[in-house]
C-alpha atoms as one frame of an Amber mdcrd trajectory, in Angstrom:
protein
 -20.394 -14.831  19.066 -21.434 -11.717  16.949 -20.345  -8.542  18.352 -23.484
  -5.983  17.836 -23.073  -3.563  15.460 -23.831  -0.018  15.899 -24.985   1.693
  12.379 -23.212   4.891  11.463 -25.682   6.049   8.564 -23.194   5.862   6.364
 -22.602   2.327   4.863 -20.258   1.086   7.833 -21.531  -0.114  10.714 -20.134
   0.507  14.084 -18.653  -2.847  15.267 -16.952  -2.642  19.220 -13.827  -4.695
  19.384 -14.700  -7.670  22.262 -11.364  -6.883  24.039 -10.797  -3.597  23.485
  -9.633  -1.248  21.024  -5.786  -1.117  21.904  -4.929  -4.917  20.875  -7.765
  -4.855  17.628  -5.619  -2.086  16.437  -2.627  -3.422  17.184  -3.325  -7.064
  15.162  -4.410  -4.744  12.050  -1.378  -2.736  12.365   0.481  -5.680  12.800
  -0.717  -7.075  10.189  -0.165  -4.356   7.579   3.218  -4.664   8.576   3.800
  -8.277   7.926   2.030  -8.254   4.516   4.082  -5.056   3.775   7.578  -6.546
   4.798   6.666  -9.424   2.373   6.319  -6.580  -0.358   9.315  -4.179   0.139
  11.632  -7.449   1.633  12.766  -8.514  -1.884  13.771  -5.552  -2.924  16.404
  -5.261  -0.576  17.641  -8.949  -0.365  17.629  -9.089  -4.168  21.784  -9.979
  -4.818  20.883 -12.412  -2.285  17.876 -14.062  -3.651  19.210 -14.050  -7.133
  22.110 -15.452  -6.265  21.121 -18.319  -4.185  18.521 -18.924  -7.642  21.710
 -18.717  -9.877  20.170 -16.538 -12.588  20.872 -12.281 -12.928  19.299  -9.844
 -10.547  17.352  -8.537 -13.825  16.076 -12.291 -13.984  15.391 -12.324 -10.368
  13.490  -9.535 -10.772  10.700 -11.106 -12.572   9.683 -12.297  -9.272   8.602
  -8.671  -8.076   6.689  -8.213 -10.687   4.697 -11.395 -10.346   4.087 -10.019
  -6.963   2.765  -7.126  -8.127   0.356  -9.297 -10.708  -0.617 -10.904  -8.063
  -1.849  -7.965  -6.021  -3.549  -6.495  -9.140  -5.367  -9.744  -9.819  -5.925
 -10.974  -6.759  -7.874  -8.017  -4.891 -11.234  -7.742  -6.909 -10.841 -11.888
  -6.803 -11.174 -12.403  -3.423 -13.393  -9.215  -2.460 -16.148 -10.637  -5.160
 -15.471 -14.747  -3.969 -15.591 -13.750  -0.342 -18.799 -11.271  -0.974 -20.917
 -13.126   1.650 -18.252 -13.402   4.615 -18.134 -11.208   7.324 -14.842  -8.796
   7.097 -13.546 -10.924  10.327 -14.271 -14.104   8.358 -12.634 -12.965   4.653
  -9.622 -11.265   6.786  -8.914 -15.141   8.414  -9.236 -16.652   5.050  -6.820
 -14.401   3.686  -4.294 -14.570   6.278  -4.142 -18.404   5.819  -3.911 -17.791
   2.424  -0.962 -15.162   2.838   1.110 -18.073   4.869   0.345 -20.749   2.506
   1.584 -18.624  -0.521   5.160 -17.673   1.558   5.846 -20.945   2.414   4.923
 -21.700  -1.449   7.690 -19.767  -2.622  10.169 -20.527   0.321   9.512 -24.495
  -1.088   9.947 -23.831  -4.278  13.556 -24.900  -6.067  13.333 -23.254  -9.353
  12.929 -19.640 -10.389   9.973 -19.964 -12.557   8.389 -21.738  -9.837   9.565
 -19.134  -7.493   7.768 -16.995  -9.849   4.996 -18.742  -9.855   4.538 -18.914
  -6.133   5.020 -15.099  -5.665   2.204 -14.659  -7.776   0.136 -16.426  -5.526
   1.730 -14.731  -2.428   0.583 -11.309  -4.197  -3.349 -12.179  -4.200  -4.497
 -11.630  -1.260  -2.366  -8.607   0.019  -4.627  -5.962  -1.481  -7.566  -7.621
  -0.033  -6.246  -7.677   2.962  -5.055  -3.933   3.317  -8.437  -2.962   2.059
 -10.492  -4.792   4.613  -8.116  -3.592   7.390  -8.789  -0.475   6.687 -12.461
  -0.934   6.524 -12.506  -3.075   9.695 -10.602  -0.085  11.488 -12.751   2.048
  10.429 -15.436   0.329  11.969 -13.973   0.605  15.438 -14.583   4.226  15.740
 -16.757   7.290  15.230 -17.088   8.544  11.795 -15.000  11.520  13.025 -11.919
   9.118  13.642 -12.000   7.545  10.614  -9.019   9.194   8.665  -7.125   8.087
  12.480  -8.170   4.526  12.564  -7.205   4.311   8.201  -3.957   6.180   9.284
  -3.004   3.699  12.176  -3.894   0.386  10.641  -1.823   1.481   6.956   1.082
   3.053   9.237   2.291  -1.069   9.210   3.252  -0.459   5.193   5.237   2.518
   6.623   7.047   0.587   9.633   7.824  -2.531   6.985   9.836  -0.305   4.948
  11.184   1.478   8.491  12.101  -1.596  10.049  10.799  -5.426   8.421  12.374
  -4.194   5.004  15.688  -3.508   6.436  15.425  -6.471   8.726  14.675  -8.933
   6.218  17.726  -7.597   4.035  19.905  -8.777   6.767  18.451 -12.555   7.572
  18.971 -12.815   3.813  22.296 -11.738   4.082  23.143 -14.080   6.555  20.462
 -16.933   6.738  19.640 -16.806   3.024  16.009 -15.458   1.895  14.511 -18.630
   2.637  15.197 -18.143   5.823  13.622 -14.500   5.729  10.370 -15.227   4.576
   9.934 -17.673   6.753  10.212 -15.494   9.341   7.531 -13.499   7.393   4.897
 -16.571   7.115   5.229 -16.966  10.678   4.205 -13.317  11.354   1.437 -14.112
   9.180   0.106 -16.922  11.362   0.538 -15.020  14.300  -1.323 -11.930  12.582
  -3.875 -15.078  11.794  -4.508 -16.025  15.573  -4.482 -12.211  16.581  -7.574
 -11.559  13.757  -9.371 -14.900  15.574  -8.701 -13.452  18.742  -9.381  -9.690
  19.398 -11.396  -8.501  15.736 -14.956  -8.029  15.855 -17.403 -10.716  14.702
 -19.271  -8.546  12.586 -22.460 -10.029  10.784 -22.021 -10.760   7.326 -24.617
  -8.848   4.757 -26.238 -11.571   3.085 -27.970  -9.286   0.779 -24.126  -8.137
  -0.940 -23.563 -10.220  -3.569 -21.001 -10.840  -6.103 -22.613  -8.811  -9.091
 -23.954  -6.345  -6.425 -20.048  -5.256  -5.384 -19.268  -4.808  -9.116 -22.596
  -2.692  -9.600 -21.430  -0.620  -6.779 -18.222   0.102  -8.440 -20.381   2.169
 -11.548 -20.029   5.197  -9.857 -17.903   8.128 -11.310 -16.269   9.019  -8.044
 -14.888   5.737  -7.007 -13.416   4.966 -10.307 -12.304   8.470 -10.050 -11.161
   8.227  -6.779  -9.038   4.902  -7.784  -7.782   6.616 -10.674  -6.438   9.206
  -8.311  -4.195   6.748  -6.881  -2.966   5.055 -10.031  -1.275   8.130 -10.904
  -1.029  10.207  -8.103   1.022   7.421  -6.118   3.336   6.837  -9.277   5.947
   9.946  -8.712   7.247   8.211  -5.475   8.206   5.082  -7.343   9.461   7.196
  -9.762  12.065   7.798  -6.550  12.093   4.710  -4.829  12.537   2.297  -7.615
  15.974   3.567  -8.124  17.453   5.404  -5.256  20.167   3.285  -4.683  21.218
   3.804  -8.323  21.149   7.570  -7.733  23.119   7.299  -4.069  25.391   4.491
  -5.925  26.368   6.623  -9.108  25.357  10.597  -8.498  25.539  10.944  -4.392
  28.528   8.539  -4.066  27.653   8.141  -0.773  29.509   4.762   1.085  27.734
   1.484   1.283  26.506   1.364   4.742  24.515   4.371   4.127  22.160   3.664
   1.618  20.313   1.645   4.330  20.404   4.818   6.428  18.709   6.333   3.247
  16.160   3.522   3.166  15.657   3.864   7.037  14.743   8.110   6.736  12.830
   6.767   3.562  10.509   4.575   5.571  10.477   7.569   8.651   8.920   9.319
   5.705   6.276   7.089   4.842   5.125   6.629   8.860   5.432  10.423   9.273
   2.587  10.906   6.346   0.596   8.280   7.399  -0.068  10.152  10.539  -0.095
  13.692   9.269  -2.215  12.588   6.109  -4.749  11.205   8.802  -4.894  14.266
  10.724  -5.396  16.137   7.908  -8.690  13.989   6.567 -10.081  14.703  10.000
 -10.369  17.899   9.894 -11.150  18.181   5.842 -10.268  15.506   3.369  -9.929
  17.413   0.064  -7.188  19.710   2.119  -5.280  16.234   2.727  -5.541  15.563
  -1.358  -3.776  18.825  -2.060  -1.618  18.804   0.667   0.038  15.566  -0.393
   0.102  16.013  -4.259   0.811  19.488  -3.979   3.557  18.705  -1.361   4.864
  15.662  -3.701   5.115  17.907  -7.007   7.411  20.213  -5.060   9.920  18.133
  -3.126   9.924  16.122  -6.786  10.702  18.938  -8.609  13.750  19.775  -5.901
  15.272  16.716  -6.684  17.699  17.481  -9.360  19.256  20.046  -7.275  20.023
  17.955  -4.278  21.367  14.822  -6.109  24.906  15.760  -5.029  24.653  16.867
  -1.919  24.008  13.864   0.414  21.937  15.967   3.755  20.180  17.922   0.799
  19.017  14.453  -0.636  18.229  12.904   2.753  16.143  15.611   3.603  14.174
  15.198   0.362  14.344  11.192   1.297  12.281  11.880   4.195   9.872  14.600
   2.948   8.795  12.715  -0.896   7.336   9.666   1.210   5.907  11.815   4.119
   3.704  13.721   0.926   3.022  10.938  -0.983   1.674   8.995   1.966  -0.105
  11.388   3.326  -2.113  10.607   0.053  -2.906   7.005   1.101  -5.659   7.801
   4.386  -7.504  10.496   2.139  -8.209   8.473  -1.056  -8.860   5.104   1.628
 -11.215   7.064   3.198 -13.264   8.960   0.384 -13.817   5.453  -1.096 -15.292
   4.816   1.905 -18.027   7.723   1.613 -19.150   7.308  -2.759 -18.253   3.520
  -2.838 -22.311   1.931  -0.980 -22.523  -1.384  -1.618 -19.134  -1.626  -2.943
 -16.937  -1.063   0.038 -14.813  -3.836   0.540 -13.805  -4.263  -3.376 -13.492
  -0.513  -3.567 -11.249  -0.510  -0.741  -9.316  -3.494  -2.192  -8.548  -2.009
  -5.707  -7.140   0.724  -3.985  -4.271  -0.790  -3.619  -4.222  -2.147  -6.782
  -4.516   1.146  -8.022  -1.541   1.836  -5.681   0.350  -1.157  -7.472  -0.444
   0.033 -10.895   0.774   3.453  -9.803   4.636   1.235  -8.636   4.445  -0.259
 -12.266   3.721   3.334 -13.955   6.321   5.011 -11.722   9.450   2.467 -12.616
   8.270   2.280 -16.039   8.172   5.882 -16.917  11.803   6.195 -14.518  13.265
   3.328 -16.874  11.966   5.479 -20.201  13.303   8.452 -19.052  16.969   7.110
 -17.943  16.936   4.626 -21.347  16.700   8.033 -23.159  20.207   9.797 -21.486
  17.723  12.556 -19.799  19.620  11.376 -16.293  18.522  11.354 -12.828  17.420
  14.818 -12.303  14.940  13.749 -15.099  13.018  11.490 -12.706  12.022  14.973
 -10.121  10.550  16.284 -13.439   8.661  13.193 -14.407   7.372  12.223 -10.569
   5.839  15.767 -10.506   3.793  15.243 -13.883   2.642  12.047 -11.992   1.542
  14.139  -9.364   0.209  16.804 -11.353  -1.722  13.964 -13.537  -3.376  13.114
  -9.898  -4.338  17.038  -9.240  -6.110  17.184 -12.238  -7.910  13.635 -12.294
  -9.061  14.664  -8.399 -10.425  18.011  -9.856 -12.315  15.988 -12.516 -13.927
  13.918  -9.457 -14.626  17.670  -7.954 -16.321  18.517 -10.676 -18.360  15.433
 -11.789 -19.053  15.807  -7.969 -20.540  19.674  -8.116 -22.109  18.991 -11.206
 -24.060  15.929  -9.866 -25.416  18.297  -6.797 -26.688  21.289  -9.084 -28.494
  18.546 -11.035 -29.811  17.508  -7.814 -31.138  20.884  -6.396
């Protein structure tokens, strides 16, 4: 049965959840979290994974890369195939096809295969974080949207917090087979949750493929998108090797680089929520606020790699900026992308994938080079400067466009 929609005037219709807001919520959150744990997990299990493969942890790396292909390739594929579905519909297919890639790659004996199968576990996950978004969004009053954005994405933030850390121990223990398991089963549960308590919106039968790509020729989503690709790319600059720093500057004892990775992934849920408060109220405030916040607590970082509270502070706060980022740019694509919501809202994470390729890449350049750790503060805060000034671009196309208008 279709749940009636309720049009907003502003290119997403109102749909009511059929058993109540609390659980719909609580699937898409759920959800997030899932499809984020099967992101982050490898990172932390990765001694484990390449040894059970027998090849090098640089070899075994290859995998989260793939992933990462995956995500790039995969979100404008399935937005444009799944044009005609209903958001409820396209979110079922791509649960199912979220468990069949995990179990892929949990079957597979060989790391190329492995490989292989990641790849395919990587298509649908920016899909499906774009059309949670956009199906949250639809649950509430325009005024709520930055909220609803916040709450469904705040799963990416409690997968580092807690499904990260978690899956870094089954690995340890159970082997990472074992782990992602584990993580496919979420995903079926996360599939019967979406069948059960998600709206039945009515698919637009007027959207078609070449109609979402049309809707992407507009300067302020691509704008928008490029935002992200850069803007994003300072905390990766970070996160991509933190342990190195904590293992060879900090010299802090084993056990507590997971409490690092634990205040690391307090970070990200804190700016989820503040970043979606902030959009509320006035979303070019929440733009600044995060890349003006990340360029500072970047460029701190070479004075607080020796001192371990001074670095675990600055743990906590480079997430909480740079993910304060994430509701803002979700939710402006949401206002200049029309016709094009649901691929606009998809690339957005690609954009946010590019932006963990850029940020490792330009971390590995600088430490290949001898300019040292402190080096990557400096070059995370030109990623977030590079963000300032492509938003300010999008400003001004923006201001430009109305005086043409009046």
């Amino acid at each position: 049965m279709t749940t009636e929609m309720i049009p907003d005037g502003h290119g997403i219709a109102r749909v009511p959840p059929p058993h109540g807001a609390a659980l719909a919520f609580l699937t898409l959150t759920f959800g997030t979290f899932v499809v984020g744990t099967g992101e982050f997990a490898i990172m932390g299990m990765l001694p484990a994974f390449a040894s059970s493969l027998h090849v090098s942890e640089a070899r075994a790396g290859y995998a989260i890369t793939a992933y990462a292909l995956g995500v790039v390739v995969g979100a404008p594929f399935f937005t444009i195939l799944g044009a005609r579905l209903s958001r409820r519909e396209l979110l079922l297919a791509l649960f199912a096809f979220f468990c069949f890639g995990n179990v892929l790659g949990i079957l597979m004996p060989t790391p190329g295969l492995v490989d292989g199968a990641r790849f395919i576990a990587g298509l649908p996950h920016g899909a499906l974080f774009g059309i949670s978004a956009l199906v949250g969004a639809s649950m509430v009053d325009r005024s709520r949207r930055g909220w609803a954005v916040g709450r469904v994405l705040s799963g990416i933030a409690i997968a580092t917090l807690i499904g990260a850390p978690f899956s870094t121990f089954a690995a340890d223990h159970l082997g990472w087979r074992a782990a992602y398991a584990v993580i496919a089963a979420g995903g079926v549960v996360t599939l019967l949750g979406v069948w059960r308590y998600i709206p039945a919106d009515r698919p637009d039968r007027a959207v078609t493929p070449l109609g979402e790509l049309q809707g992407l020729a507009n300067a302020q989503v691509l704008l928008t998108l490029l935002t992200a690709a850069i803007g994003f790319g300072g905390m990766f600059t970070l996160y991509t090797f933190l342990t190195s720093i904590l293992d060879n500057v900090t010299h802090v004892p084993e056990w507590m680089v997971m409490v690092y990775m634990v205040v690391w992934g307090a970070g990200m849920l804190a700016g989820a929520n503040v970043g979606a408060w902030i959009v509320d109220r006035t979303l070019n405030a929440a733009v600044f606020f995060a890349l003006g916040g990340s360029m500072a607590t970047m460029l701190v970082l070479p004075y607080v790699l020796h001192s371990r509270i001074g670095l675990m502070v600055d743990v906590f706060l480079v997430p909480t900026f740079f993910n304060a980022l994430g509701p803002a740019l979700q939710t402006r694509l949401m206002d200049y992308a029309g016709t094009a919501q649901t691929l606009a809202a998809s690339l957005n994470h690609s954009a946010f994938n590019i932006a963990n390729a850029l940020g490792a890449v330009l971390g590995s350049v600088l430490l290949a080079h001898q300019f040292g750790y402190g080096a990557l503060g400096m070059g995370g805060a030109l990623l977030s400067t590079g963000g300032v000034l492509v938003y300010l671009v999008a400003l001004l196309a923006l201001g430009r466009r109305g005086a043409r208008s009046a």
